[in-house]
C-alpha positions in Angstrom: -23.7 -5.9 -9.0 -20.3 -5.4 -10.9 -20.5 -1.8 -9.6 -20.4 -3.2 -6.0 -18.0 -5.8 -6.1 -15.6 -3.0 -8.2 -16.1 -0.9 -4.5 -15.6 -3.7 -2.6 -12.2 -4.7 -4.3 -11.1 -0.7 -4.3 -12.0 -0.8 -0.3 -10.2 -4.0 0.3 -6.6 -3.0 -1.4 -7.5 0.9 0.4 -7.4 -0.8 3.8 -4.5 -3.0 2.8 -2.5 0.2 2.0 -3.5 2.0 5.1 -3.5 -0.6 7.5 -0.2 -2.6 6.2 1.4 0.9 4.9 2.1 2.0 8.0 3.5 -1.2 9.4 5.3 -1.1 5.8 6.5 2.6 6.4 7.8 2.1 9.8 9.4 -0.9 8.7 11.3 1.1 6.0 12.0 3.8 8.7 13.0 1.1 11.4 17.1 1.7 10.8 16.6 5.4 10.7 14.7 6.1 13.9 15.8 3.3 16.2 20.1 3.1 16.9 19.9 1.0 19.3 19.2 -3.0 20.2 16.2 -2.3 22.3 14.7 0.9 20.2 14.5 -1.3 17.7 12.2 -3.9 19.5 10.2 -1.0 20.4 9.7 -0.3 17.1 8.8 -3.8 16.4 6.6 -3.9 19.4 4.3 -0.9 18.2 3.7 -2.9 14.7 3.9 -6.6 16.2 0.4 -7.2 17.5 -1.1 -5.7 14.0 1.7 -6.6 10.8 0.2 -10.3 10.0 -3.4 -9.5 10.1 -2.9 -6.3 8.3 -1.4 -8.6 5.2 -4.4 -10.4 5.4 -6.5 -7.6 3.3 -4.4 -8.4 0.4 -5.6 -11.9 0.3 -9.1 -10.3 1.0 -8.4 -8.3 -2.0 -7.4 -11.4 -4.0 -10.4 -13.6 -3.3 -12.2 -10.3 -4.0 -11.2 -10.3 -7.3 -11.5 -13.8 -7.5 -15.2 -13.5 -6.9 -15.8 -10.8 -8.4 -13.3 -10.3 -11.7 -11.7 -14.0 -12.6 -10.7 -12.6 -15.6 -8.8 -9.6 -14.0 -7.3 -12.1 -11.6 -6.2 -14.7 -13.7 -4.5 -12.4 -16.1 -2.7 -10.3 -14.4 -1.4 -13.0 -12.2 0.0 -14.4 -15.5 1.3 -11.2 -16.6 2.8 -10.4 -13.6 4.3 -13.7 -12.4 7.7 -12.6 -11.8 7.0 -9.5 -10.5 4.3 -11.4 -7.7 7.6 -13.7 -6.6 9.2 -11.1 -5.7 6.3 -9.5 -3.6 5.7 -13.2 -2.0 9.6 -13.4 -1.2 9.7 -9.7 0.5 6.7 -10.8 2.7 8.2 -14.1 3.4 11.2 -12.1 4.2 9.7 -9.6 6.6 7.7 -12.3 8.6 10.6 -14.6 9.0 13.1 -11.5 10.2 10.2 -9.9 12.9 9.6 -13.3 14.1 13.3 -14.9 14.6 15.5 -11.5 15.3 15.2 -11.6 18.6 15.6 -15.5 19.2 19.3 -15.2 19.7 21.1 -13.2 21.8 23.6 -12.0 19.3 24.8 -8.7 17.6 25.4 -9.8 14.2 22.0 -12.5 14.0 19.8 -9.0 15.2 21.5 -6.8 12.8 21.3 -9.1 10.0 17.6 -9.8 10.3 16.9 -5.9 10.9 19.0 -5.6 7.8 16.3 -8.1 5.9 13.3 -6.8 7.6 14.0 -2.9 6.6 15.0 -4.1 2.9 12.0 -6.2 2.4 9.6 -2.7 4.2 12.0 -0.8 1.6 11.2 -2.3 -1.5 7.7 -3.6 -1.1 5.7 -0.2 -1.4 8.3 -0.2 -4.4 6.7 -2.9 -6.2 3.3 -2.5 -4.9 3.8 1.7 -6.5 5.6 0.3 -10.0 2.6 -2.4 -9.6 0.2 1.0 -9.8 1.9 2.6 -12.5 2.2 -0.6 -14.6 -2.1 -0.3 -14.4 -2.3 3.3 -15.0 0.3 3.2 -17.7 -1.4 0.0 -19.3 -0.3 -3.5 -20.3 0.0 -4.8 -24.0 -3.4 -7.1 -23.7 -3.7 -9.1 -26.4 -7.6 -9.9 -28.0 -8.2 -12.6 -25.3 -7.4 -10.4 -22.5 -3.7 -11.8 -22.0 -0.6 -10.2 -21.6 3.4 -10.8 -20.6 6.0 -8.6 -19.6 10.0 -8.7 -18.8 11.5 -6.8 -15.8 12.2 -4.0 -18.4 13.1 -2.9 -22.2 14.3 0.5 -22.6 12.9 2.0 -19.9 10.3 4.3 -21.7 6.6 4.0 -20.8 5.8 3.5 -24.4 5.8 0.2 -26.2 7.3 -2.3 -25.9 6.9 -1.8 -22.2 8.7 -3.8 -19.3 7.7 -4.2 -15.1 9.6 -1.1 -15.0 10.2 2.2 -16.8 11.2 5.5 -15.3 7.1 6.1 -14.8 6.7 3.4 -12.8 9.6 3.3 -11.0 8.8 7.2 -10.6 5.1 5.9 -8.7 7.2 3.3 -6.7 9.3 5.7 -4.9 6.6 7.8 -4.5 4.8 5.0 -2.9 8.3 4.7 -1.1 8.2 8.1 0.5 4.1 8.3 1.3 4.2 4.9 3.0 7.5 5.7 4.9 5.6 9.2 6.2 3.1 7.1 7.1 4.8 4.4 9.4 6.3 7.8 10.8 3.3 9.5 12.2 2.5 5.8 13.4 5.4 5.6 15.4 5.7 8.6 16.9 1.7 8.1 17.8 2.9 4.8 19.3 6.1 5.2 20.8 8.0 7.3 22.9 11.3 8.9 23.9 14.2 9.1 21.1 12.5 7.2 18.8 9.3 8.9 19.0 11.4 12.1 18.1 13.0 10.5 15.4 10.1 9.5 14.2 8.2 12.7 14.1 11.1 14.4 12.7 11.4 12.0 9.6 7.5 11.6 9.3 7.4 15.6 8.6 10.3 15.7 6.5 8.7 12.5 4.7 5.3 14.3 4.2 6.9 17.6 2.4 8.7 15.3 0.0 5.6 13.4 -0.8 4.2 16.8 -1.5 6.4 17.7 -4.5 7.1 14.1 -5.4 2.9 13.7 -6.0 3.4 17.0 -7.9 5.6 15.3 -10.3 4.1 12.3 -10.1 0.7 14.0 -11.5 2.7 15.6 -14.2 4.4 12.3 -15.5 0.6 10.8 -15.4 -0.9 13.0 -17.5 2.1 12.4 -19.9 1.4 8.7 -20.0 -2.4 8.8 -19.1 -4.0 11.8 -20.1 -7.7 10.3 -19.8 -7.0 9.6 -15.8 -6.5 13.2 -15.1 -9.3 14.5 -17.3 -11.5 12.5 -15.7 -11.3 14.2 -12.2 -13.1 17.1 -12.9 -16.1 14.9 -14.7 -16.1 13.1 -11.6 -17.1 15.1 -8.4 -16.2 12.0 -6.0 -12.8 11.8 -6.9 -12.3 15.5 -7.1 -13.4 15.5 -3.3 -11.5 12.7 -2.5 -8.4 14.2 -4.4 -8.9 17.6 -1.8 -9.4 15.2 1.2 -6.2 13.4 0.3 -4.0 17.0 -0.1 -5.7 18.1 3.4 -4.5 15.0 4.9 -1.0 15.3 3.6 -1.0 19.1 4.8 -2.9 18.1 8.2 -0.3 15.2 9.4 2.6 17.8 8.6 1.1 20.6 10.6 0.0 18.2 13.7 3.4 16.6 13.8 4.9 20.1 14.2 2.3 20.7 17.4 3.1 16.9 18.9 -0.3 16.0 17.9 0.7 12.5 16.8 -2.7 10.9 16.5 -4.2 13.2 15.0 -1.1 13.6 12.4 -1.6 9.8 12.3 -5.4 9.4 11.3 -4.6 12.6 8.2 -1.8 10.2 6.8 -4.4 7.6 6.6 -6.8 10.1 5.2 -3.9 10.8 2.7 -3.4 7.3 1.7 -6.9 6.3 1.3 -8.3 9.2 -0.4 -5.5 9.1 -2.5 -6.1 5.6 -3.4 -9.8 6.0 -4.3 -9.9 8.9 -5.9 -7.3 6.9 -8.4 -9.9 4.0 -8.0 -12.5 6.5 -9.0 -10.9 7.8 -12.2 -10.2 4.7 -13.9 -13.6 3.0 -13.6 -13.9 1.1 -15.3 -10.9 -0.1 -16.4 -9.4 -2.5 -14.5 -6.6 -3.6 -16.4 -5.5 -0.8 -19.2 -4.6 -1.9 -22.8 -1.8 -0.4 -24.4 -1.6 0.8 -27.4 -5.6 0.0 -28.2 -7.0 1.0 -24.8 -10.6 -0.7 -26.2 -9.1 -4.1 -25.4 -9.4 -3.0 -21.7 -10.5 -5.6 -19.3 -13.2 -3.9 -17.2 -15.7 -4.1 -14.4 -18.6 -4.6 -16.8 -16.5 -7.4 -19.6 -15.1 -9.2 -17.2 -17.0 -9.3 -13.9 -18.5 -12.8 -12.7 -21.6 -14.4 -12.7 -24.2 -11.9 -11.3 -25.6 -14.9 -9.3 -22.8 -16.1 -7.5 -21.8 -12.2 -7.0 -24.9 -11.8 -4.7 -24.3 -15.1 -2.9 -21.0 -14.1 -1.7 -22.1 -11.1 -1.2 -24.4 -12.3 1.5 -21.1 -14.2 3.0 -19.2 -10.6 2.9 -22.2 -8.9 5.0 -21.9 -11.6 7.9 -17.6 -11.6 7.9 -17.1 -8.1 7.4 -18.4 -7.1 10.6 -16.5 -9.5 12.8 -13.4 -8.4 11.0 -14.2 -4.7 12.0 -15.2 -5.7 15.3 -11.6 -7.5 15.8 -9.5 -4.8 14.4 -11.6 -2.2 17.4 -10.8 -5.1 19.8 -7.3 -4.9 18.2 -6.5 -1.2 18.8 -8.2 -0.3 22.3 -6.7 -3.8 23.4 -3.2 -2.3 22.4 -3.8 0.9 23.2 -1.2 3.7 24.4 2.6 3.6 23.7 4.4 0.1 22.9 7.6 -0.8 24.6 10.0 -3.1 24.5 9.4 -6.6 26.2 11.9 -8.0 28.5 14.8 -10.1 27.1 13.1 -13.1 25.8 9.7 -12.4 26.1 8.2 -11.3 22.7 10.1 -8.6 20.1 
């Protein structure tokens, strides 16, 4: 049952980074692609109908874990408080500028909110990357499974260990750049004219320097993590998911260069979800990583819930999980082809 609920959590944060990455990534882009007053409501009108519910999969992820690892949960909400306020604070940001930029008619109020709304899409995949490094690298977990962490000490990944190091920070702008390609082969699926050129022009730029910034990135891991990377070859799943994830990458770069936007569009999400559970895949079943004494690890197995309760809500998952997919089809074919921008006042 722990086995489950581990996939379960892994397939609730890999639609969270697919589905919000690309609104994420085309927030980030949103200054770059669009120059212009009403480019950049297109832009917001190709992510409006989707942004809020895609956030919702990271509360899905939490109550996952909630169900299914309290002990996960509850400490690494403690260890990670600060770092979580900041995360709540970009969101809160981003919502507040999508949804009031356009109430007033004037230069500086848009520009200041589209100022807020491509910070907030800038450094969230930050975070949510230094987030990932801070698991792979490991946490200094004490014998009850608790742990605490300022912003930074000397910026090595070895202890004592802050938030942020220069291998964490290196996964953040990684996540930076892979997100950002992303939200670029989704607007230049769902847009048109200038900014759809824009668009395709940074998305295939983007997805060349994801290619040698993964490079590095796998380098510095198997400095600070050797075990992740010598796992993959034990483990044929996340070997073939690692492949599927570099044909992705190399896919969306080629399609963009033919105009094929939506089929660049669907590789990038083959990208970021093989990516994401190949990494999944490796660490089981580590969950949170103890540093220096990686045996203090909390796991899937020592600290999964009751076994009981875990096939109760399972029971709930298999009657909600197919509405959910059954909205999100609604979702897409009910805003289907190219977004524009709505008239003055009405919407974006």
């Amino acid at each position: 049952m722990h086995e489950i609920w581990y996939g379960i959590v892994v397939f609730m944060l890999t639609a969270y980074v697919v589905l919000d990455g690309f609104d994420l990534g085309a927030g980030a882009l949103h200054l770059v692609v669009a120059r212009n007053d009403a480019e950049r409501r297109q832009v917001l009108a190709a992510i409006g109908p989707f942004w809020d519910g895609n956030e919702v999969w990271l509360l899905a992820a939490g109550g996952a874990l909630f169900v299914g690892f309290p002990r996960v949960l509850s400490s690494g909400i403690s260890g990670f408080y600060f770092a979580i306020f900041l995360v709540l604070w970009c969101l809160i940001l981003r919502g507040v500028a999508i949804e009031l930029r356009s109430h007033v008619r004037d230069t500086l109020w848009r520009k200041t909110w589209d100022a807020g709304f491509s910070v907030a899409s800038v450094l969230l995949p930050v975070f949510f990357g230094a987030a990932l490094g801070n698991l792979v690298r490991g946490v200094p977990l004490d014998a009850e499974g608790w742990f605490e962490l300022t912003l930074f000490t000397n910026f090595s990944p070895a202890p004592p260990v802050g938030i942020l190091d220069w291998y964490t920070v290196l996964v953040g702008l990684f996540a930076l750049f892979a997100l950002a390609a992303h939200g670029g082969t989704y607007l230049s699926w769902k847009t048109d004219g200038r900014v759809r050129e824009r668009s395709r022009r940074a998305a295939r730029l983007l997805c060349a320097v994801t290619a040698v910034l993964w490079a590095v990135v796998t380098l510095a891991t198997e400095a600070v993590d050797p075990d992740l990377l010598a796992a993959l070859p034990k483990r044929p799943l996340a070997a073939l998911l690692a492949l599927s994830a570099l044909a992705g990458l190399a896919a969306a770069w080629a399609f963009l260069g033919r105009g094929r936007d939506l089929a660049a569009f669907l590789s990038s999400c083959a990208f970021v979800a093989g990516l994401s559970v190949a990494t999944a895949v490796c660490v089981w079943p580590v969950m949170l990583r103890a540093m220096p004494a990686s045996a203090a690890s909390l796991t899937a197995r020592n600290a999964g819930g009751d076994p009981a309760g875990l096939r109760t809500a399972l029971g709930w998952l298999a009657v909600g999980l197919p509405l959910v997919a059954a909205y999100y089809v609604f979702l897409f074919r009910f805003h289907r082809g190219t977004a524009a921008a709505a008239a003055e006042g009405d919407g974006y």
